[in-house]
N, C-alpha and C positions, 0 to 999 in steps of 0.2 A: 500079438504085440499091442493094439489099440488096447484090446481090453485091459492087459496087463499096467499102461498107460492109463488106462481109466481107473483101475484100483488103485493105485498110488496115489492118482492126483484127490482122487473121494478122501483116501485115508489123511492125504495131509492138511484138504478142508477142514474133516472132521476134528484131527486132533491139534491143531495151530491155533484155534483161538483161545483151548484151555492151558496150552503151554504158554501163551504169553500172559495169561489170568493169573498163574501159579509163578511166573517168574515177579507178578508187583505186591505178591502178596508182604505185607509187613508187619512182622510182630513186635507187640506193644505188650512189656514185660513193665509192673509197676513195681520198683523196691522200695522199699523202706528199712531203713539199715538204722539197732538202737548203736548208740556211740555213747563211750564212759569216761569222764576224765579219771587218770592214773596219777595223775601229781601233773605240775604247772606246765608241763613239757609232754608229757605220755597220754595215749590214750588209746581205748579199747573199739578196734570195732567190729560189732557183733555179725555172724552170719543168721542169715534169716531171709525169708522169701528164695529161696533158691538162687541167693546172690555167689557169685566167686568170683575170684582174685580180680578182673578187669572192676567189678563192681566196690568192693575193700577198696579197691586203691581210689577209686572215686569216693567214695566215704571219707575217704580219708584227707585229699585233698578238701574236701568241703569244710570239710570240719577245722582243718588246720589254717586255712583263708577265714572263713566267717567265725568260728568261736576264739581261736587263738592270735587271730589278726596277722600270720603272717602271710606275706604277700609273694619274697624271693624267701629260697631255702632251698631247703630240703626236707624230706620226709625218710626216715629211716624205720627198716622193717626190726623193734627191739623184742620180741618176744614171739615169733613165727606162728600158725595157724594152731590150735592144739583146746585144750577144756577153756573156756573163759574165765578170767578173773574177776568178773564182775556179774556175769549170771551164771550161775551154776547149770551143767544141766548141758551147755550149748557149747559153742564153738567161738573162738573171736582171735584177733592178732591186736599186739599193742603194738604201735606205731609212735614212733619219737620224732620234735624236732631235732632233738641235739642228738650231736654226730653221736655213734659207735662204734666201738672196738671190731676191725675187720670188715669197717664198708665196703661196698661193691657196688657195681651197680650193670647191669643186663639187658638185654631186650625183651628177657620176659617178664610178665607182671607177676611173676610168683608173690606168693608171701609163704613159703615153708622153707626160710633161711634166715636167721636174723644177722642182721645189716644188708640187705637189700636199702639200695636207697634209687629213688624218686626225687624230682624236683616235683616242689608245690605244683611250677604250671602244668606239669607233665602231670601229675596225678590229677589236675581239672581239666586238663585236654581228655584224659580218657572219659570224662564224662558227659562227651558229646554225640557219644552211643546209647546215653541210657537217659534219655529228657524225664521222664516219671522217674528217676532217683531221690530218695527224701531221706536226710538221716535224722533220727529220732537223739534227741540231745535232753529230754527231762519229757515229763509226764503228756506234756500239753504241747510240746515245742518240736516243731519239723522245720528242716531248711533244706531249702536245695538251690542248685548252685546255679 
């Protein structure tokens, strides 16, 4: 019994200080997301860096605060996740401020439904998961939020 007592207590010396080492571990993902305007209200935003939907919808928000200046709204999903319009080759969703045809709105941050809709703040609340987020808006020009 002692001894049986003794290998347990060795093994959970042994393995308890890399279980709490492995529980603070924190990853640090850098995106950079390019964004396209589509006309004075739409805009494209591209997939790239192994970004998805929680990341888009933080793109998006960024984008629709800092480039479009709106502040309350919304954000509506007008063209769902599929080939881009604006680079060929990749993947993007266009995103609208103004309303459309069959809003809705979820708890999930899909974008493979158009009219999903978001509120502005709700699309930059989600990007308090992703501090290195940058979206790429012209040659030279990064913003993050």
């Amino acid at each position: 019994m002692t001894k049986r007592f003794s290998a347990l207590a060795l093994a959970l010396l042994v393995t308890a200080p890399s279980l709490a080492t492995a529980q603070s571990i924190t990853i640090r993902q850098n995106f950079v997301l390019p964004v396209a305007p589509i006309d004075a209200d739409s805009f494209e935003v591209v997939e790239a860096d192994g970004a998805g939907n929680s990341q888009m919808w933080c793109a998006a928000g960024i984008y629709a605060r800092k480039v479009l200046g709106v502040q309350r709204g919304d954000i509506y999903v007008e063209t769902p996740r599929g080939p881009s319009q604006t680079m060929p080759g990749r993947k993007g969703v266009v995103f609208t401020t103004s309303p459309v045809d069959g809003a809705f709105s979820t708890v999930s941050l899909s974008t493979r439904r158009a009219g999903l809709t978001r509120s502005v703040g709700h699309a930059n609340a989600v990007c308090s998961q992703f501090r290195d987020l940058r979206i790429r808006t012209g040659p030279n020009t990064l913003l993050r939020r």
